[in-house]
C-alpha positions in Angstrom: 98.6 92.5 275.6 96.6 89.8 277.2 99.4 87.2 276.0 101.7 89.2 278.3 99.9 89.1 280.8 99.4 85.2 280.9 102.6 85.0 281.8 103.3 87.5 284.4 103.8 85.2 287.9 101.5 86.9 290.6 102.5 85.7 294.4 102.0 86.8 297.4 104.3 88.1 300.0 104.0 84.4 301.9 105.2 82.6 299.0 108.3 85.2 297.9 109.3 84.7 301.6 109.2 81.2 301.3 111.6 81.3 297.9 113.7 83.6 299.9 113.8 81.3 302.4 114.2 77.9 300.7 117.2 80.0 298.2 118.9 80.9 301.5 119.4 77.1 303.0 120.6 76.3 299.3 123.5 79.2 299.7 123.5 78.3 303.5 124.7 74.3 302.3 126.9 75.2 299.1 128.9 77.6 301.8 129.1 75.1 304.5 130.2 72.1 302.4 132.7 74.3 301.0 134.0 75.7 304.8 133.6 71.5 305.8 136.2 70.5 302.5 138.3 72.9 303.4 138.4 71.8 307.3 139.2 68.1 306.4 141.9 69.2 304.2 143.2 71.2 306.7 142.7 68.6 309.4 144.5 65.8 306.6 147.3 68.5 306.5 147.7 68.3 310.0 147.5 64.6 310.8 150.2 64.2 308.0 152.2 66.3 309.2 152.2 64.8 312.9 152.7 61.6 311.4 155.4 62.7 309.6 157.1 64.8 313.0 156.6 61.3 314.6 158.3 59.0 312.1 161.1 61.5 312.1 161.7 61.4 316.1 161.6 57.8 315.6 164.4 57.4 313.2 166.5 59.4 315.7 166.1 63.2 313.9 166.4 66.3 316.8 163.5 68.3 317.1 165.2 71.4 316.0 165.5 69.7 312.8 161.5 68.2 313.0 160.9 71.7 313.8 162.0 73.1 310.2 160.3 70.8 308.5 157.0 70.4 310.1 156.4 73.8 310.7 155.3 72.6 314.5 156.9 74.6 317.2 158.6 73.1 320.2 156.1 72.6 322.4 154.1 70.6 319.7 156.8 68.3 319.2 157.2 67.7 323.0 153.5 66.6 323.0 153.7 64.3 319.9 156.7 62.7 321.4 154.7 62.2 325.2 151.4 60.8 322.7 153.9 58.4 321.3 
């Protein structure tokens, strides 16, 4: 019996907050590097796909057809073309 207790962990309410605490910010950056990859993928997606919308206009494609295959609507277009 006295082995077991050896190796019981006593702490105080301080120090489980503390764990708490410091296993929280761990979670808190696994989650937030995971939401940032996903943002720069998206953001990739969407500077790929404006480069793409404006190398179309350029070799003379109509915007109904940069429409289809960008996925940008009309309006979008119309701004990538005025950004040049």
């Amino acid at each position: 019996m006295a082995q077991a207790e050896k190796t019981k962990e006593i702490i105080t309410f301080g120090e489980l907050l503390e764990r708490w605490k410091k296993e929280g910010r761990e979670e808190g950056r696994k989650v937030g590097r995971k939401e940032g990859i996903e943002e720069g993928k998206r953001e990739g997606q969407f500077l790929e796909r404006r480069k793409m919308a404006q190398k179309m206009t350029n070799a003379g494609l109509d915007i109904e057809t940069i429409i289809s295959l960008t996925g940008f609507s009309e309006d979008e277009i119309k701004q990538i073309l005025k950004e040049g």
